[in-house]
C-alpha positions, -999 to +999 in steps of 0.1 A: -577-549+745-543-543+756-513-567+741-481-570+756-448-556+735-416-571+734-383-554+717-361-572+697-343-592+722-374-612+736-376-586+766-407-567+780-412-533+768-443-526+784-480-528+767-500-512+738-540-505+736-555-521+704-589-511+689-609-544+696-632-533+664-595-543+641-581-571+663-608-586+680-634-593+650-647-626+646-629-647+621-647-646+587-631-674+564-649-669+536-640-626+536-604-637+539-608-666+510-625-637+487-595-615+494-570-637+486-586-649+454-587-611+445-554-606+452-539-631+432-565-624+403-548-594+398-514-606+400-519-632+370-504-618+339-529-629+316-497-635+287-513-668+277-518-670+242-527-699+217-525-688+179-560-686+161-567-691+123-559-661+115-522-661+133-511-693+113-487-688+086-498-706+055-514-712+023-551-697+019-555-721-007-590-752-005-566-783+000-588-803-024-620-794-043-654-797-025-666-830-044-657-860-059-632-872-042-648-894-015-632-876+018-645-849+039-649-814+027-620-791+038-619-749+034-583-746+048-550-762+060-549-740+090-579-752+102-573-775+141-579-807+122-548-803+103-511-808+121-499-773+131-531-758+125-549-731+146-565-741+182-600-732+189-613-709+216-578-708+234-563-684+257-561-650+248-542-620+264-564-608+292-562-591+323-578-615+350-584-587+377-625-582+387-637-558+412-641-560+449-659-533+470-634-514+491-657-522+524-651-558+518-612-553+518-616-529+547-633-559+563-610-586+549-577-570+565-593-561+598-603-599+600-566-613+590-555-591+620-580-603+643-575-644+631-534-637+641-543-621+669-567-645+678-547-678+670-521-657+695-499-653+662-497-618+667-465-601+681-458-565+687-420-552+690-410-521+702-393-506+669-380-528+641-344-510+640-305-521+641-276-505+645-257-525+615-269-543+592-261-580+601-279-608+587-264-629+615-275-609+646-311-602+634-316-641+627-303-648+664-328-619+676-357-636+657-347-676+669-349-656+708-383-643+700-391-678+678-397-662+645-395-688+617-421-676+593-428-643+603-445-612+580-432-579+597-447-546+590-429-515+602-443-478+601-446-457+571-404-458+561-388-492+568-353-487+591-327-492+560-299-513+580-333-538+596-347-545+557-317-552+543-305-574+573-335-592+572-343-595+532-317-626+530-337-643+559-356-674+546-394-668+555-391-633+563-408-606+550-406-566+560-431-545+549-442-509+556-478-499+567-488-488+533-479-522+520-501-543+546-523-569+528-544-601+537-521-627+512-489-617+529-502-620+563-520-652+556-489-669+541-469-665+565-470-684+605-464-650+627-474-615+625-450-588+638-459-555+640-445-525+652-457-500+673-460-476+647-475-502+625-505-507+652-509-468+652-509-465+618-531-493+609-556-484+630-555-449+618-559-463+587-588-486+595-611-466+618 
């Protein structure tokens, strides 16, 4: 299919062939809901940590002797019963990442570029560069092309002077080729890619 390319100031720069076998997939909700979860599986710290029995500081010593004296039988104060006592089965350190097969997340970013592309969320710009780094100017250049959430992924280098014009832009987010990823293109309204970006990711995807 082809898809019509813009440049930076909302103007016509011509048209770019796209592999309809990465844009024009059907849209597979439940690939792109396993991605996501997978993604943010392994983003989780796992630092959650509860103290067992054997973390409390304390005496080891039986609080009262097994019979006689008409209440329950206790073993330890740092048993849970007991105020500032140890917590049972709580949350230990652990990583919280599982595996996913790598045809699955082949499949999974191929579909997030086909549901922008097919929700007509998908926008392709000439080249992502500036000649100065103005916060200012870019914002004006992205209210003319009516970029408010917008996930932009360049080639394999990002232009220095357009990532750090655009990095203080609410909603923005600039990414090379290499750093393409379902989460980040679901989160955010727009897709903008590059024509580099389009090359690359198909190279990358085929």
């Amino acid at each position: 299919m082809k898809l019509p390319v813009k440049s930076l100031d909302n103007k016509a720069a011509g048209d770019i062939e796209v592999a309809d076998d990465i844009f024009g997939l059907p849209v597979r909700k439940d690939i792109l809901a396993r991605m996501v979860q997978w993604q943010l599986a392994k983003r989780r710290a796992g630092t959650h940590k509860t103290k067992g029995i054997s973390d409390i500081s304390g005496t080891t010593k039986k609080p009262w002797k097994q019979k006689g004296t008409g209440r329950a039988r206790q073993g330890s104060l740092r048993s849970p019963q007991f105020r500032g006592g140890a917590v049972i089965f709580g949350p230990v350190v652990r990583s919280h990442e599982y595996g996913l097969q790598k045809k699955v997340r082949r499949l999974a970013l191929k579909t997030a570029l086909s549901a922008k592309q097919a929700e007509g969320k998908l926008v392709v710009l000439d080249s992502a560069k500036v000649k100065d780094a103005k916060t200012s100017a870019l914002a004006k250049s992205f209210a003319k092309l009516g970029l408010a959430s917008a996930l932009i992924i360049d080639g394999a280098t990002l232009d220095e002077s357009f990532a750090r014009a655009a990095r203080n832009l609410p909603g923005i987010d600039v990414l090379p080729q290499q750093g393409a990823n379902v989460y980040d293109i679901m989160r955010r309204d727009t897709l903008v890619l590059t024509r580099d970006a389009v090359q690359a990711l198909e190279a990358r995807l085929k």
